[in-house]
C-alpha positions in Angstrom: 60.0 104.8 102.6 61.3 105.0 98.8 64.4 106.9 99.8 65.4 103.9 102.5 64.9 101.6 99.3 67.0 103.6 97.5 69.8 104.2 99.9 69.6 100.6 101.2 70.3 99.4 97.7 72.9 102.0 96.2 74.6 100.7 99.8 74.5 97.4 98.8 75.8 97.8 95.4 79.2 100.0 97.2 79.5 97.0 99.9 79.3 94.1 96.8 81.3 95.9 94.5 83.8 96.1 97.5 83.5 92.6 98.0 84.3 91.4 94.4 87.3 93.7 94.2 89.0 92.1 97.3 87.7 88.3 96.1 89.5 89.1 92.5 92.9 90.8 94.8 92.7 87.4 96.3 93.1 85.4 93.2 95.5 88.0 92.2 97.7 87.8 94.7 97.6 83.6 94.4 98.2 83.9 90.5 100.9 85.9 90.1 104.2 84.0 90.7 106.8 87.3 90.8 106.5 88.9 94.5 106.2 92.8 93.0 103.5 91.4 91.2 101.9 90.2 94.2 102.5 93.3 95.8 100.7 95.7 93.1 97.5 93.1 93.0 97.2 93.2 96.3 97.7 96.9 96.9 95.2 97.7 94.5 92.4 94.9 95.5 93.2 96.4 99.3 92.3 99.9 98.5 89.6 99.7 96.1 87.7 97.4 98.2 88.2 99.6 101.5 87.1 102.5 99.5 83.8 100.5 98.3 82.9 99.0 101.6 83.3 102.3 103.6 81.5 103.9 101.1 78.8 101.8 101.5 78.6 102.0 104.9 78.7 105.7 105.1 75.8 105.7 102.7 73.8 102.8 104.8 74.4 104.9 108.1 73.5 108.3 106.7 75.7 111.3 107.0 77.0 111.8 110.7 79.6 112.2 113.0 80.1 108.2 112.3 80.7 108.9 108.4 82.6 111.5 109.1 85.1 108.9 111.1 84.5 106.3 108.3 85.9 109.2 105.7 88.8 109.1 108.1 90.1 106.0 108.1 89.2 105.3 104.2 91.6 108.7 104.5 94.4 106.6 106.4 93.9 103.7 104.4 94.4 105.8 101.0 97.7 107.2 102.3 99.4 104.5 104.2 98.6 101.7 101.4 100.7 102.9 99.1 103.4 103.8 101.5 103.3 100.3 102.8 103.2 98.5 99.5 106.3 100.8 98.4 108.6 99.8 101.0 107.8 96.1 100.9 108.6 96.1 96.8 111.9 98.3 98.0 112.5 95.1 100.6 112.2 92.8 98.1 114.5 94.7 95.5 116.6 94.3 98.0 116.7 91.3 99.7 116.3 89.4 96.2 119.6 88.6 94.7 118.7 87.9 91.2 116.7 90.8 90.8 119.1 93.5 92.5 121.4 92.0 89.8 119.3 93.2 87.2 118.8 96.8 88.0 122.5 96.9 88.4 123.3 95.9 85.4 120.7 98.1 83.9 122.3 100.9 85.7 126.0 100.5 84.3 123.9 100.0 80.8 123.1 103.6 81.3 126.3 104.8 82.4 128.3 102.9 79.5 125.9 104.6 77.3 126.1 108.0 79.3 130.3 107.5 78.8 129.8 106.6 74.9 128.1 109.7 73.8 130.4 111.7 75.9 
């Protein structure tokens, strides 16, 4: 009876700590004003909070074949996230003008330099 306390509320803490990280991603994501900003607050709310609210339900249901597929998709999650957020900060780079501009310039900085001590 004491263990079902115990797991009940170290499962509750998992699933409210997963809560609260997605609630601050939110304002995160509505505070920032640059887009790669954006992108990096809500990256990192989206995977912290999946990996608290699996966790927590993988502790509420006990270890089985049901945790095992929870593992899994926290799994997925944890590699396609980054992937994901990645290519939509390579989008933007892109499809931004003023900010394509910039790491151009930054680029023939280097070179200029590279030239100079050559």
């Amino acid at each position: 009876m004491v263990w079902e306390w115990i797991r009940f509320i170290v499962a509750a803490v998992f699933l409210v700590t997963g809560l609260v990280f997605e609630v601050l991603a939110v304002f995160g994501v509505n505070r920032f004003k640059k887009a790669l900003n954006r992108i990096h607050a809500a990256a990192m709310g989206d995977t912290l909070a999946i990996l608290f609210v699996f966790l927590g339900l993988i502790i509420m249901r006990g270890f089985s074949l049901d945790s095992l597929k929870l593992f899994l998709v926290i799994l997925f999650f944890w590699l396609a996230s980054p992937v994901s957020g990645h290519m939509i900060g390579r989008l933007e780079v892109l499809t931004n003008r003023h900010l394509g501009e910039l790491l151009i310039i930054r680029e023939d900085k280097e070179k200029e330099a590279e030239d100079e001590t050559v």
